[in-house]
C-alpha positions as CSV (number, residue, x, y, z in Angstrom):
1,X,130.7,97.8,100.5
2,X,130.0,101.2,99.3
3,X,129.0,104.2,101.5
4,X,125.9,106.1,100.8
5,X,124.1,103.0,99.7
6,X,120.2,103.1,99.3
7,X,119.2,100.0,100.3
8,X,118.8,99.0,104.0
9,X,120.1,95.8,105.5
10,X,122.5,93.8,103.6
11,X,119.8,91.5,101.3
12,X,119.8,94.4,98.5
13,X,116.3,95.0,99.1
14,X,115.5,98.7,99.1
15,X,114.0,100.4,102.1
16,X,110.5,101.2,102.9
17,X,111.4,104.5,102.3
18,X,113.1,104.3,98.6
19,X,109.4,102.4,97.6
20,X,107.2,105.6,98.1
21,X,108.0,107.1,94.8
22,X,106.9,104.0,92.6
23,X,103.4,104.3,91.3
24,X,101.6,100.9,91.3
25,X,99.6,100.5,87.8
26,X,95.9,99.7,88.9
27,X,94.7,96.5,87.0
28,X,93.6,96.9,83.7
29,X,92.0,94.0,82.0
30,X,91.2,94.1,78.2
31,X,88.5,92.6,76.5
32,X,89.3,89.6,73.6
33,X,88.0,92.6,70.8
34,X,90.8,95.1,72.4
35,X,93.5,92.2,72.2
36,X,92.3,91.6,68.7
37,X,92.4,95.6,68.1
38,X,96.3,95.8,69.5
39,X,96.9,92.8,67.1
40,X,95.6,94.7,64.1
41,X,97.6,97.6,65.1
42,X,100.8,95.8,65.7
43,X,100.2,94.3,62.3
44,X,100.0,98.0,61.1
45,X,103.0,98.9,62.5
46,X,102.3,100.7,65.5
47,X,104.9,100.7,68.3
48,X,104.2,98.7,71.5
49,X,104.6,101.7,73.6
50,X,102.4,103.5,71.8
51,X,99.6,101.0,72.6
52,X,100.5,100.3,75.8
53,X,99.9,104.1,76.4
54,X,96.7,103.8,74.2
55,X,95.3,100.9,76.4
56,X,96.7,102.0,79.6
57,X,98.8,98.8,80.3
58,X,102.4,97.9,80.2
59,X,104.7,97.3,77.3
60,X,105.2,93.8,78.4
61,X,101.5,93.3,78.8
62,X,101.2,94.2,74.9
63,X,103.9,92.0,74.2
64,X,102.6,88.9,75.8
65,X,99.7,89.5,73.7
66,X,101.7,89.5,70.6
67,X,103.1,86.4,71.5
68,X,99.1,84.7,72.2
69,X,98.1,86.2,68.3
70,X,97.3,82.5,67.4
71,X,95.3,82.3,70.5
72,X,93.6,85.7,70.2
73,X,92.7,85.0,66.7
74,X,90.6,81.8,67.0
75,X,88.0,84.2,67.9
């Protein structure tokens, strides 16, 4: 086991204390026309983490949408 560790207890979960610098991302919902929009601009070539900063999401949001397109698209 090695010294100096950061986590507490032995599960590997980090301490209470090791959690107070992550910043929780306040829910962001998108509209069908924004998904449609990111689509567009994927199609164009623009990086995902250069939407994801655009729409104030995650990367793996924009991502998932990429993966819907045939959904998004019926509309």
């Amino acid at each position: 086991m090695a010294t100096g560790s950061s986590f507490s207890g032995g599960k590997g979960t980090p301490s209470t204390s090791d959690c107070s610098n992550l910043k929780k991302r306040k829910k962001k919902v998108l509209t069908i026309e924004q998904k449609i929009e990111i689509l567009k601009e994927l199609s164009r070539g623009v990086s995902t983490t250069i939407l994801s900063e655009r729409y104030g999401v995650g990367k793996s949001t924009v991502s998932d949408i990429k993966k819907a397109k045939r959904f998004y698209l019926r509309f």
